[in-house]
Each structure stands twice: as structure tokens, then as C-alpha cells.
C-alpha positions in Angstrom: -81.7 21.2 19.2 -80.9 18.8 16.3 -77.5 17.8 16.4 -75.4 18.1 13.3 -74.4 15.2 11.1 -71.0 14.4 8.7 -71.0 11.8 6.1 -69.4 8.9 6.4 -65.7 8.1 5.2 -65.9 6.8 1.7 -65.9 3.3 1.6 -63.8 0.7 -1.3 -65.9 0.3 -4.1 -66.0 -3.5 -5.3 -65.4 -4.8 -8.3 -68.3 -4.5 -11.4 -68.5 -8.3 -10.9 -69.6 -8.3 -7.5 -71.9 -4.7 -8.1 -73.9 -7.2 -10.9 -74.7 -9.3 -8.0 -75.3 -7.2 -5.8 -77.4 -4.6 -7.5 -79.7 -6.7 -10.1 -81.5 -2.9 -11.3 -85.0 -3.3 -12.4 -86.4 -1.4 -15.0 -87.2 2.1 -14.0 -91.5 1.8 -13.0 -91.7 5.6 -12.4 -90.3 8.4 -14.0 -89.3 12.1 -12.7 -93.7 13.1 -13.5 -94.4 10.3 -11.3 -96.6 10.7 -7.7 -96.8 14.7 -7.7 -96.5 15.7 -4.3 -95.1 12.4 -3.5 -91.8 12.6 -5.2 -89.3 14.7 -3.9 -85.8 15.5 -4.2 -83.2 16.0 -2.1 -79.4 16.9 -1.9 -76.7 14.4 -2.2 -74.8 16.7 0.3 -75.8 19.9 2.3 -73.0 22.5 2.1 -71.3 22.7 5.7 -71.4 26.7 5.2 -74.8 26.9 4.3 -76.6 28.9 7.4 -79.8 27.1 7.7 -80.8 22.9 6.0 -83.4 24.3 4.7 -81.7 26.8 1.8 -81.9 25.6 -1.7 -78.9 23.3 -3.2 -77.3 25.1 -5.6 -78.0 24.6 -9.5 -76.1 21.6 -10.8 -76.2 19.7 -7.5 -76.5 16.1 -7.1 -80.5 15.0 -6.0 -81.5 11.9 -4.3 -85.0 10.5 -5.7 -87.4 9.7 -2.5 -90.7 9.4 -1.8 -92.5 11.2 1.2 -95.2 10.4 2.9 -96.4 12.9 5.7 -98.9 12.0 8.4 -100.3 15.1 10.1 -99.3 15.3 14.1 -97.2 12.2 13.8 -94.1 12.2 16.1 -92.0 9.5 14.4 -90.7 9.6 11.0 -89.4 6.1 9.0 -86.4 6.1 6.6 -86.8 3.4 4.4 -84.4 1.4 2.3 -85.6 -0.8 -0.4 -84.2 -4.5 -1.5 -82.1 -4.6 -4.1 -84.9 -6.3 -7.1 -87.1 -3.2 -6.6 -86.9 0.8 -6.8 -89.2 3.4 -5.4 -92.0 2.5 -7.6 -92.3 -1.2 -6.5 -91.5 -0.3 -3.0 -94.3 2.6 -2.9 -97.2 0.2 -1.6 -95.6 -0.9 1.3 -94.6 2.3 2.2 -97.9 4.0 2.2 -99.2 0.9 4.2 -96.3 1.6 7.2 -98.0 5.5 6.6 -101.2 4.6 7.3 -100.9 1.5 9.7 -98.5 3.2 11.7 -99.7 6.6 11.4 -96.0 8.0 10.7 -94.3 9.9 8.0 -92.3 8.2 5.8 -89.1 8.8 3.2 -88.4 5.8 1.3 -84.5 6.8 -0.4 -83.6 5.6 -4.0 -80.1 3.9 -4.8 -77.8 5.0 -7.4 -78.8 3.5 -10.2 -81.9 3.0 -9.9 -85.1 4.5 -11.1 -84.7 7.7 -12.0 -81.5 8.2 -9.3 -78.2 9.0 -11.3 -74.7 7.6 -10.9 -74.1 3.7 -10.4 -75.0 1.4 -7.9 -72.3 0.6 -5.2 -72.4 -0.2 -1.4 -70.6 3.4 -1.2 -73.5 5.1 -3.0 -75.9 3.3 -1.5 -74.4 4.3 2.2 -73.8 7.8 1.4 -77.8 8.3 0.0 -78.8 6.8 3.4 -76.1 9.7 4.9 -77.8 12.3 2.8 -81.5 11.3 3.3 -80.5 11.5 7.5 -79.2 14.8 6.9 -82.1 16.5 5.3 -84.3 14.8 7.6 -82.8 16.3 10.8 -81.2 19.3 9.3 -83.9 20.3 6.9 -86.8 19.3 8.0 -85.6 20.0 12.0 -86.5 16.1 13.0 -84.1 15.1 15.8 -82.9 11.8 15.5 -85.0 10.3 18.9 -87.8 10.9 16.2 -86.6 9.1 13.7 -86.5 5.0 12.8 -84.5 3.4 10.2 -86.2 0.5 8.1 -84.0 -1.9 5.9 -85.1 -5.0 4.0 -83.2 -7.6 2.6 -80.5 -5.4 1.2 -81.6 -2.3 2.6 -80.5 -3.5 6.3 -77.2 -2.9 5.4 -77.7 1.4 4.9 -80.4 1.3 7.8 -77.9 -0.5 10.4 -74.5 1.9 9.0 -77.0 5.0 10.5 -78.4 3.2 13.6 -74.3 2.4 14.5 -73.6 6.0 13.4 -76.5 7.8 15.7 -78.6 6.7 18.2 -82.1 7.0 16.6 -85.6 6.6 17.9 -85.1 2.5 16.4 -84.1 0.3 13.8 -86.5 -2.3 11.7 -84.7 -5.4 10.0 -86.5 -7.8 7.6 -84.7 -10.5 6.1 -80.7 -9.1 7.3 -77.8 -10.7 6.3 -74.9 -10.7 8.2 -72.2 -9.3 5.7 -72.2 -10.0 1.5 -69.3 -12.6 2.3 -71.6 -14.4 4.6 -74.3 -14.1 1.9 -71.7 -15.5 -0.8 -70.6 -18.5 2.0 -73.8 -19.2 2.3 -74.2 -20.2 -1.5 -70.8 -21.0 -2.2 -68.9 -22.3 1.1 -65.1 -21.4 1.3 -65.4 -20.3 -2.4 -66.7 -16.8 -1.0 -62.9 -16.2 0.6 -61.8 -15.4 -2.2 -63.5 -11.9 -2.0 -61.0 -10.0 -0.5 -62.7 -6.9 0.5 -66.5 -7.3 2.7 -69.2 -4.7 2.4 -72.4 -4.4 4.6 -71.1 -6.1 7.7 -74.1 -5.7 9.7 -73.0 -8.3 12.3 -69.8 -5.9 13.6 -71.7 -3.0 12.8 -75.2 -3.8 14.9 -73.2 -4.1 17.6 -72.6 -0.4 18.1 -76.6 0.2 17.6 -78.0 1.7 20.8 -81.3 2.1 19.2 -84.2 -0.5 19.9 -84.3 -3.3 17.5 -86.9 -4.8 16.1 -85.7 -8.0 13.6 -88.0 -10.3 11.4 -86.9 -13.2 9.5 -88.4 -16.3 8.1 -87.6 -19.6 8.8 -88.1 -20.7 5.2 -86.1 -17.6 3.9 -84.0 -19.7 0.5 -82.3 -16.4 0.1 -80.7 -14.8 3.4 -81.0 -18.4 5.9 -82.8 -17.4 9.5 -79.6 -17.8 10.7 -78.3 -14.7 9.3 -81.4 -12.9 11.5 -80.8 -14.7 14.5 -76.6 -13.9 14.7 -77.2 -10.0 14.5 -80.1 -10.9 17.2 -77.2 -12.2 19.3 -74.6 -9.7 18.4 -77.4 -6.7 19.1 -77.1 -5.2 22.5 -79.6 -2.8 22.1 -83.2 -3.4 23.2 -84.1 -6.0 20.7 -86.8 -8.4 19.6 -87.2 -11.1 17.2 -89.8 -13.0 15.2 -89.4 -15.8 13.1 -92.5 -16.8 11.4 -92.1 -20.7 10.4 -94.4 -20.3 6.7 -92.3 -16.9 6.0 -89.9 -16.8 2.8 -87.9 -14.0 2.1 -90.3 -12.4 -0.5 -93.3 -12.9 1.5 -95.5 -10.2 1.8 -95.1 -9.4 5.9 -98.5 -7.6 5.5 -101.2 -10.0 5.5 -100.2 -11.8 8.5 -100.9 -8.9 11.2 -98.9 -11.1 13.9 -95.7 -11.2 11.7 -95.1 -7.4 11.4 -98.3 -4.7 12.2 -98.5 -6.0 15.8 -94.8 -6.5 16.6 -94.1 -3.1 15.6 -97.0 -1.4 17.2 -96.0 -3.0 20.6 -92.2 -2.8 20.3 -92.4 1.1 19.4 -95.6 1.7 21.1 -97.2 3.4 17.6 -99.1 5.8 16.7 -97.8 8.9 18.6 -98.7 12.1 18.1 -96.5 15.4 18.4 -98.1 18.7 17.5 -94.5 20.5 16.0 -94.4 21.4 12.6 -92.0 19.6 10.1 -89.8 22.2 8.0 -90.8 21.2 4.5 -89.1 23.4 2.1 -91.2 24.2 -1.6 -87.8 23.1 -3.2 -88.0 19.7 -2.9 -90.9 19.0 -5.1 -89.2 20.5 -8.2 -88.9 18.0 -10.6 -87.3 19.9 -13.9 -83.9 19.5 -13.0 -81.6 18.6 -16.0 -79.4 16.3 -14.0 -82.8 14.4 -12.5 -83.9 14.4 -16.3 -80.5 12.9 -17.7 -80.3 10.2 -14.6 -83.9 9.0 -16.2 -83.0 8.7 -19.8 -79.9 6.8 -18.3 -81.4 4.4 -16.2 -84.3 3.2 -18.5 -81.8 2.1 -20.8 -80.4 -0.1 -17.9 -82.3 -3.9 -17.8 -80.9 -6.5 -15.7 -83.7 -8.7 -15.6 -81.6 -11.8 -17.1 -78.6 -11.1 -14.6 -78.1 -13.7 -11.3 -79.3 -11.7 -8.0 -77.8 -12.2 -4.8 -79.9 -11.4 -2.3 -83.9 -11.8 -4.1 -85.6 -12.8 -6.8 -87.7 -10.5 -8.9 -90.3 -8.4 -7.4 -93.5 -8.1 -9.0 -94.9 -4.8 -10.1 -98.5 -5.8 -8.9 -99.0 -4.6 -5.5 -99.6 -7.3 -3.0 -103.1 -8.0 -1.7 -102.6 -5.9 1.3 -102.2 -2.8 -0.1 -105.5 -2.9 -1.6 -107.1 -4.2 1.5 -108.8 -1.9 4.7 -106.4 -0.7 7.1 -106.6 -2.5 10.4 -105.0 -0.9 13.6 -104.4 -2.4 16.9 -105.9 -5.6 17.0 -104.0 -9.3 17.3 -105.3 -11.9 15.2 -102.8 -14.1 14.1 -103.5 -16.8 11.6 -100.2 -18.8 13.0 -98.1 -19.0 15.6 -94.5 -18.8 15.7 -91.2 -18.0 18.0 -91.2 -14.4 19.9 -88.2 -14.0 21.0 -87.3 -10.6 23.4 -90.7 -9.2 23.2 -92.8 -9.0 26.0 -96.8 -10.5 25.4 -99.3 -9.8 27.8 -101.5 -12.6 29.2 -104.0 -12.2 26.8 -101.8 -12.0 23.8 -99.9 -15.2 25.1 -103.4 -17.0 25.3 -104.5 -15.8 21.5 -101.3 -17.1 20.3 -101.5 -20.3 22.3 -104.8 -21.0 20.7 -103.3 -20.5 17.2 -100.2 -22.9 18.2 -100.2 -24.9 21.5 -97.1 -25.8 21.3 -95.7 -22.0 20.9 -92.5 -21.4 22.7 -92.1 -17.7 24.0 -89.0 -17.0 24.8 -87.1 -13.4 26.1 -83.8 -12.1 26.4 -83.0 -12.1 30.6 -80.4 -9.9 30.3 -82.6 -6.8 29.1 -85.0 -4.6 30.0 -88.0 -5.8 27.5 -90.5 -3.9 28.7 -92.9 -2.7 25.8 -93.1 0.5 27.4 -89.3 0.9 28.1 -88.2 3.0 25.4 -85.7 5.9 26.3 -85.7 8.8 23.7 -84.0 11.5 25.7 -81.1 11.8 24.1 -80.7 12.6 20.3 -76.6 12.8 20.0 -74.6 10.4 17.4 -72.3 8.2 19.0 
């Protein structure tokens, strides 16, 4: 029985100032033709009378930009929130490497803004597309939530951690967090960043309602979000929880190529692939792209070029794809190329010796006051919280 969801409260919206920094848009790199049967579109809000998730949004309704990627018999489902440098069409490699590595469906969500997503970016949009893509996932497509994992990177941990506080979901994935924009800004600009009176994405208050099992990677050479940020919503999770800190990571590093730094701590901490044999309710409706209000967000938004504007939180992303994404796929094996820190995940005796040889000096450390097991997982429940 999946359990029905509300949207959040509307948040403050910031000031434009603090949106430029926050929300550097890139050029659109795909437009509303792009990645048939890949590009889908789904409601800003599903009506609270409406008797099933699955009916068609009226005409004129707001539609959410995302890309699915469906693996057949695949239990778990990832909701993935870009950084803020890239949109779906940058972000579309990596997804379809967590789709194949994993062997999971995936919906990466667009922001306001961006690509061919209408309205302007603000940490209330950005929260309430993360809402909406939840919704249809559980409501439309008749996931519960104990089969679903929220994935944030850089800014993207700030929607992915609002749902895991929200509703206790099957786990949340963390690259590069931050533990709130006024951190971010203290960071760069010491007591300077007090003078922002309002704070948005405050991940570190936040991840401590997050019953989910959390799985956090940051970089020790990270000159954008410092390893400290990681490390503090490590310490302020009480969840089940594991973190890796590669020392060589940065915070645009491609996490792929390494398979120590991200394949193998996910496929141990959420004990991936697993299969489930019921069907996923995928309505026809979703794959229409000739909407007028779709169309009119894309003429918008390729008029809107930030390139030259300061960014908070990354630099540029590159519109290659990385070398991984046009390398084989390689599942379950653990060949690490360098060692670094483990910290609340649980290594086997021969894993511990493989990474020993890579580093001899590797520390392994776990958190005492948890059950770490990798095969501890609870998914009984599927009610928000």
C-alpha cells in the first residue's frame, strides 16, 4: 500500500543576488525532441481529488522535465538531483552508468530554470520538483518509498536530504554535501556570510531527522564544498551511515573511474542489484512532449546564459562525457587504484587485505554506536515520518 504524500510548506525565496550564485544555469544541451523514450514529463502537482496517480494532468498544467531510465525486474528505483553547473543533458551519462552498474531504474529531476524546465530557479522550486518527482514515483508509478533512494550531488544534496527527513526511504546517496548555503558562503567569506539573514538547504539540522541508510562521499581535496562539510552531516546523521573520503578526490572528479570510491561502496552499503518481479505503473502520458507550456519553457531558457556569472558551489561542467561512460561496465569486483579512509562501513577480510595492499598505512575506522552490518538494512516500513 503506498502511502500518500503532501508537498512541503513553501519555503522564503532569497533574493536574485543570492539565486545568481546559487543557480549558475548552463545553456540548455537538450531540447523538448531530445532522448525519445527517455524524456518524460511529469506533474508539478497531482490533484488531491484525482481517484488514481496515474490519471492524466489536466491541459495547461505545470510539467517537470526528467529523464527515466527503467531496468527490467529491478526492485530499487534512484531519484536523482543534479549540481547546480549542469542540467539533465550533462547529467544524463552518469545516470545511465548508476542504470546499468547498479541495475536500477532511475529518474534524474530538472530544476526550474533549467533546460527545458519553465519558471526560475530558487531553493523553493528546486524543493518542491523533488516533492513532485516523489509523488509520481510512489503515487503514479505505485513504488513505495522502502523502494526508493534519493541521490544528491553537490547542490543536489540539499532536495535529496529535504525527502529522506520528510519520508523514510529505502536510502540516501550524498556526493560532495554542504552543510547549509551560509556555511557554503562562511566558508569563502568568514563572518561576512552573516549578513545573509535568511539560510536555505540546511542539510546539517535536516539529516538529522533521516532514518534512511546513508551513504556520504566527499573528497579531501574538494576547493569547492571543504571535507569538512561531508564529515559534520556524517556526525549529525543518526541513521545507518557510511563515509568515504578519497584523499586525490576534488569536487568535480568523476567518482566513476575509481571503482573503490563509489561502484563498490554502494554495491555493499545497499547490497545492489535486486530484483523484484512487480510491474511499475508507467502511464503513455508521460512521454508526450508537444505541450505548449514545455515548448515556451524551452524558447525561454535558451535565451538564459550564465556562463560568465560567479558559481557557488562548482565550476563548469563539461559537455563531453567522462571516460567512464564510454568504458565496459564492471560489476562486483574491488580493485581499488588507492586507498583511503572508510569510515562506518563494514570490509570483509579480504577487502581489508586488497586495500591494505593499495595503502599500508590505511586506517579503517567504524561508527561503534551502530549496527554496520552490510546486510542490516530494514525496509519494512514505508510511512513518512
Amino acid at each position: 500500500k503506498c502511502t500518500p504524500l503532501t508537498m512541503p510548506s513553501p519555503a522564503p525565496v532569497p533574493g536574485k543576488l543570492l539565486d545568481v550564485f546559487l543557480f549558475p544555469v548552463p545553456k540548455p544541451t537538450y531540447s523538448c525532441e531530445s532522448y525519445p523514450g527517455e524524456l518524460v514529463w511529469i506533474p508539478r502537482r497531482i490533484h488531491p481529488d484525482a481517484a488514481s496517480g496515474s490519471q492524466a494532468p489536466a491541459a495547461g498544467s505545470q510539467m517537470i522535465p526528467c529523464l527515466l531510465n527503467l531496468y527490467e525486474s529491478s526492485r530499487y528505483l534512484i531519484i536523482y538531483f543534479h549540481s547546480n553547473a549542469e542540467d539533465l543533458g550533462l547529467c544524463r551519462w552518469f545516470c545511465r552508468f548508476m542504470h546499468e552498474q547498479f541495475q536500477v531504474h532511475v529518474l534524474a529531476v530538472e530544476y526550474p530554470g533549467y533546460g527545458v524546465c519553465g519558471g526560475r530557479p530558487t531553493p523553493e522550486g528546486v524543493i518542491a520538483n523533488a516533492h513532485a518527482a516523489l509523488q509520481f514515483v510512489n503515487k503514479t508509478m505505485k513504488l513505495p518509498l522502502d523502494r526508493i533512494l534519493a541521490f544528491g550531488r553537490s547542490l543536489g544534496t540539499g532536495p535529496a536530504v529535504d525527502l529522506a527527513s520528510r519520508f523514510h526511504l529505502a536510502g540516501l546517496v550524498l556526493v560532495t554535501p554542504f552543510m547549509s548555503v551560509k556555511e557554503i558562503l562562511r566558508s569563502r567569506l568568514g563572518s561576512l556570510a552573516d549578513l545573509l539573514t535568511d539560510d536555505f538547504f540546511q542539510n546539517i539540522w535536516a539529516v538529522e531527522e533521516v532514518k534512511s541508510p546513508t551513504l556520504i562521499i566527499h573528497g579531501k581535496l574538494d576547493e569547492v564544498i571543504p571535507v569538512e562539510h561531508g564529515e559534520a552531516i556524517y556526525a549529525h546523521c543518526m541513521a545507518r551511515k557510511g563515509l568515504v573520503c578519497p584523499p586525490d578526490l576534488s569536487h568535480n572528479s568523476n567518482i566513476t573511474l575509481d571503482l573503490s570510491i563509489f561502484v563498490m561502496p554502494m554495491l555493499q552499503f545497499f547490497n545492489l542489484p535486486e530484483c523484484c518481479f512487480d510491474e511499475l505503473e508507467v502511464p503513455d502520458w508521460i512521454y508526450e512532449t508537444n505541450s505548449p507550456l514545455a515548448k515556451s519553457a524551452e524558447r525561454e531558457n535558451a535565451q538564459k546564459v550564465s556562463d560568465d556569472l560567479p558559481m557557488l558551489f562548482s565550476t563548469k561542467a563539461s559537455g563531453n562525457p567522462p571516460l567512464a561512460a564510454k568504458l565496459p561496465t564492471v560489476r562486483h569486483k574491488f580493485e581499488p587504484t588507492k586507498g583511503y579512509n572508510f569510515q562506518g562501513l563494514n570490509l570483509t577480510a579480504s577487502q581489508e587485505a586488497i586495500l591494505a595492499h593499495a595503502k599500508p598505512a590505511l586506517e579503517l575506522r567504524e561508527d561503534l554506536d551502530l549496527d554496520l552490518s552490510f546486510h542490516s538494512i530494514s525496509l519494512e516500513g514505508s510511512e513518512d515520518h
